[in-house]
C-alpha positions in Angstrom: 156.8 93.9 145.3 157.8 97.0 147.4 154.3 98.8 147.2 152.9 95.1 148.5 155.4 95.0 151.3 155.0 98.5 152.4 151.0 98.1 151.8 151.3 95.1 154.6 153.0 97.1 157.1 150.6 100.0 156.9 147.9 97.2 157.2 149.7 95.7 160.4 150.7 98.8 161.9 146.4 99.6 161.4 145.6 96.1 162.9 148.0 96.5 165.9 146.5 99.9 166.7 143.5 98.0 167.0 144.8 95.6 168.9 146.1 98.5 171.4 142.9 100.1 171.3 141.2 97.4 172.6 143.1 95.9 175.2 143.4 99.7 176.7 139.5 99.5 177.0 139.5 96.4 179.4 142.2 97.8 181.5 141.4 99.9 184.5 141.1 103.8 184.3 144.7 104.3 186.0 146.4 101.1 184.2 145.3 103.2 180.9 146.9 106.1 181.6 149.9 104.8 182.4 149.8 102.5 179.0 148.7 105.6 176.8 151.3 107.9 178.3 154.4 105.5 177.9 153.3 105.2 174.4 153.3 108.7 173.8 156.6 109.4 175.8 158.4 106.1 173.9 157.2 107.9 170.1 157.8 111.6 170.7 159.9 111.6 174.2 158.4 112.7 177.6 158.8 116.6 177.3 156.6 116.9 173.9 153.8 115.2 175.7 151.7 117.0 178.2 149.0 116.0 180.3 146.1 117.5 178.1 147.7 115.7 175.1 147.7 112.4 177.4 143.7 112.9 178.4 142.9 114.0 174.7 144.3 110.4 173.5 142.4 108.4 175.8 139.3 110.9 175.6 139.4 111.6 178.8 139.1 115.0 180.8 142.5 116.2 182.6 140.5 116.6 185.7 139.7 112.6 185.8 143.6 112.2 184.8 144.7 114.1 187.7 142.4 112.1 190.1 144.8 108.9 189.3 147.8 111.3 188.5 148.5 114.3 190.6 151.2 115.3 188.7 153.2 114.6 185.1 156.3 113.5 187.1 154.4 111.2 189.4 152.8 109.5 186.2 156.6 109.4 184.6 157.6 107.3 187.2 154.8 104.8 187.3 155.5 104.3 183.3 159.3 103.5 184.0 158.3 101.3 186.9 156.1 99.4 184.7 158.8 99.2 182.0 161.2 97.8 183.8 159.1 94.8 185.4 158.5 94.0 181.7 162.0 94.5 180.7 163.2 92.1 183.9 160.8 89.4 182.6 161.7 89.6 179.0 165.5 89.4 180.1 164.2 86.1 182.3 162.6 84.9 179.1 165.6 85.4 176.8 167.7 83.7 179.3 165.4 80.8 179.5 164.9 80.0 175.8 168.9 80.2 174.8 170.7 77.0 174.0 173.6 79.3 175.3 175.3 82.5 175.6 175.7 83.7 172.5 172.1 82.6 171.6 170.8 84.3 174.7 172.4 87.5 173.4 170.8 87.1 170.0 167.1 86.8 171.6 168.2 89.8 173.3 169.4 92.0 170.5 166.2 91.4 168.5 163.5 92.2 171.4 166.0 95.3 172.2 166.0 96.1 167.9 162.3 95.5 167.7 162.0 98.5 170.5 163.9 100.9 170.1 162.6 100.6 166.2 160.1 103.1 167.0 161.6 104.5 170.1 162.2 108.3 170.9 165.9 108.3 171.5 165.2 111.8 173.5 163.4 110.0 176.2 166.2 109.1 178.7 167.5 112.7 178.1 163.7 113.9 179.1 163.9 112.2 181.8 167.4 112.4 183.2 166.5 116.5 183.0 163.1 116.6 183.8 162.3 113.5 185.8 165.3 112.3 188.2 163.4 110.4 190.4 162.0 107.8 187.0 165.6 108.4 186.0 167.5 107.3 189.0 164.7 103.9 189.2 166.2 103.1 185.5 169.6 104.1 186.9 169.5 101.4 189.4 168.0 98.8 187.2 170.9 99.7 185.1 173.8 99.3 187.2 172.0 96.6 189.3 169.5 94.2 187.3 171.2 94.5 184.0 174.5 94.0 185.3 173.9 91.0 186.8 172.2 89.9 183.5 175.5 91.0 181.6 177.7 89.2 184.3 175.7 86.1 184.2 176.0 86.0 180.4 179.8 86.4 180.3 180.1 84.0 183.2 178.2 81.3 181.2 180.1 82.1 177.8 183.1 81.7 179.3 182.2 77.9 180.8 180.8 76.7 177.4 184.3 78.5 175.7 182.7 80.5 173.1 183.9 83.6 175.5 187.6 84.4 176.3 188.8 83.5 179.5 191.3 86.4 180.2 188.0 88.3 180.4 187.7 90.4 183.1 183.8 90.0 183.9 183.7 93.0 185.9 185.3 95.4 183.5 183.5 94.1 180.5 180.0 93.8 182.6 180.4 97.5 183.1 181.5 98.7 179.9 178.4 96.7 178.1 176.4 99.4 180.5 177.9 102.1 179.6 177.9 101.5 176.0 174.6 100.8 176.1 173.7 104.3 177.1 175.9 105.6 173.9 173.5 105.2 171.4 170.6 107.4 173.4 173.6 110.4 173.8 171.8 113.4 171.4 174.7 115.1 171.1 177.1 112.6 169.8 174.4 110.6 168.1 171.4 113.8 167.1 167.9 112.4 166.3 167.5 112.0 162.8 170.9 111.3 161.7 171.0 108.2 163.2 169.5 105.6 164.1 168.8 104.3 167.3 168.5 100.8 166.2 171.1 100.3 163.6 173.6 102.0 166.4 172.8 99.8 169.0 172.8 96.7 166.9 176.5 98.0 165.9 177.3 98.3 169.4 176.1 94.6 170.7 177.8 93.1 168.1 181.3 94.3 168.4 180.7 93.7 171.9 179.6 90.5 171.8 182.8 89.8 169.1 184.5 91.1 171.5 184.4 88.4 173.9 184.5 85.5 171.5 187.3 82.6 171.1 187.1 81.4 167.5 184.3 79.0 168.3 182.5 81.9 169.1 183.2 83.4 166.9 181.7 80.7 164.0 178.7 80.8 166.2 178.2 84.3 165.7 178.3 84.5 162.3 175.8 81.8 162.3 173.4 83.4 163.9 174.3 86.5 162.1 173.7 84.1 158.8 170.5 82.9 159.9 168.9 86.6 161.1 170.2 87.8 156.8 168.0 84.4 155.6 164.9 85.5 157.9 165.3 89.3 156.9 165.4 88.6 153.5 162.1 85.7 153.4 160.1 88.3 155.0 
C-alpha cells in the first residue's frame, strides 16, 4: 500500500511538472523568468540560485535574461511582488469561503501547510541579507496587509463568541506576526531538523486555542477531527 501511495506521488509530482512546463511556455518571456526564478528561490532559497542557473532552466541565454532583468536583485523583487498579489487574493478567498472565524483560519492553515511543504525556509533569511529592498515589500505586507487580515479574524471571532472577549486585538494581531516569522528563524529552528510545516502548523494552532472560549474550542477540534478523517482516506 505504501510503494502504491508513494508510486502516486512521484506520478503527480511528474504530471504537475508538466503542467508547469506548459503554462510557462504561453507566458511572456519576462512573466517566465520571474515564474522560473521564484520556483527556484522557493526550493533551494535565493542565494543558491544564480542567474546562469535561472537562464539554464528556462533554456535561455543570460544575455536575453538580462534584457528583462538587469540585475538578480531587481528580479528578486519582482518575484516577491508577484507573491504577495497572490498571497492577498488567496487570504480574500479564504475569507470569502469560511462559514466563520475559526473556519477561515482552517482554509488558511492548509493553503499556508501546502506551501511551505516544499518551501526553502532559508529564503526570508536570503533575502532579508541579500535583498532588503524585496525584504522590506514583504515587511510591509507583513505588518500592514496581514495584520489587518489577523485583526479582522479576531474581530469577527470575538462577535460569533468562539473567541475571548478580554482579547486585546492589537496585542494578539501583532504577536500572530511575529510568531509567524518564528518558524523561518535558522538558528533556532536549522534546516533539516525541522520542519517548516509541522512548526508552523504547531504554532497556528496554539494560537488559534489561544483565543477560544469553550465553544471554540469544540469547533476546533472538529475541524481538527475532520482534517485526521481526510488525511487518513487519502
Amino acid at each position: 500500500m505504501n510503494g502504491r501511495k508513494k508510486g502516486m506521488e512521484t506520478f503527480v509530482t511528474k504530471i504537475v511538472s508538466v503542467v508547469l512546463s506548459l503554462k510557462l511556455l504561453k507566458m511572456e518571456p519576462k512573466e517566465r523568468i520571474s515564474a522560473k526564478a521564484e520556483e527556484l528561490f522557493l526550493q533551494y532559497g535565493i542565494r543558491s540560485v544564480s542567474m546562469d542557473d535561472i537562464a539554464h532552466n528556462l533554456g535561455m541565454s543570460k544575455k536575453t535574461l538580462y534584457q528583462y532583468f538587469a540585475e538578480k536583485d531587481e528580479l528578486v523583487h519582482a518575484v516577491i511582488d508577484n507573491h504577495i498579489t497572490r498571497m492577498q487574493s488567496d487570504c480574500e478567498i479564504c475569507r470569502t469561503e469560511a462559514s466563520n472565524a475559526i473556519h477561515e483560519i482552517f482554509i488558511t492553515m492548509e493553503r499556508i501547510l501546502d506551501e511551505f511543504s516544499n518551501l526553502n525556509p532559508m529564503v526570508l533569511y536570503d533575502m532579508e541579507k541579500f535583498h532588503y529592498t524585496a525584504f522590506k515589500r514583504f515587511k510591509e505586507h507583513k505588518d500592514k496587509y496581514l495584520l489587518q487580515i489577523v485583526r479582522r479574524n479576531i474581530e469577527w471571532g470575538i462577535k460569533e463568541g468562539l473567541y475571548r472577549e478580554d482579547v486585546n486585538i492589537d496585542v494578539m494581531s501583532k504577536y500572530r506576526m511575529e510568531s509567524m516569522m518564528i518558524p523561518f528563524n535558522v538558528n533556532v529552528f536549522p534546516p533539516g531538523k525541522y520542519n517548516l510545516a509541522s512548526i508552523s502548523e504547531m504554532i497556528i494552532q496554539n494560537f488559534t486555542y489561544g483565543l477560544a472560549t469553550i465553544k471554540g474550542h469544540k469547533l476546533i477540534q472538529q475541524y481538527n477531527d475532520q482534517r485526521k478523517k481526510q488525511i487518513s482516506y487519502e
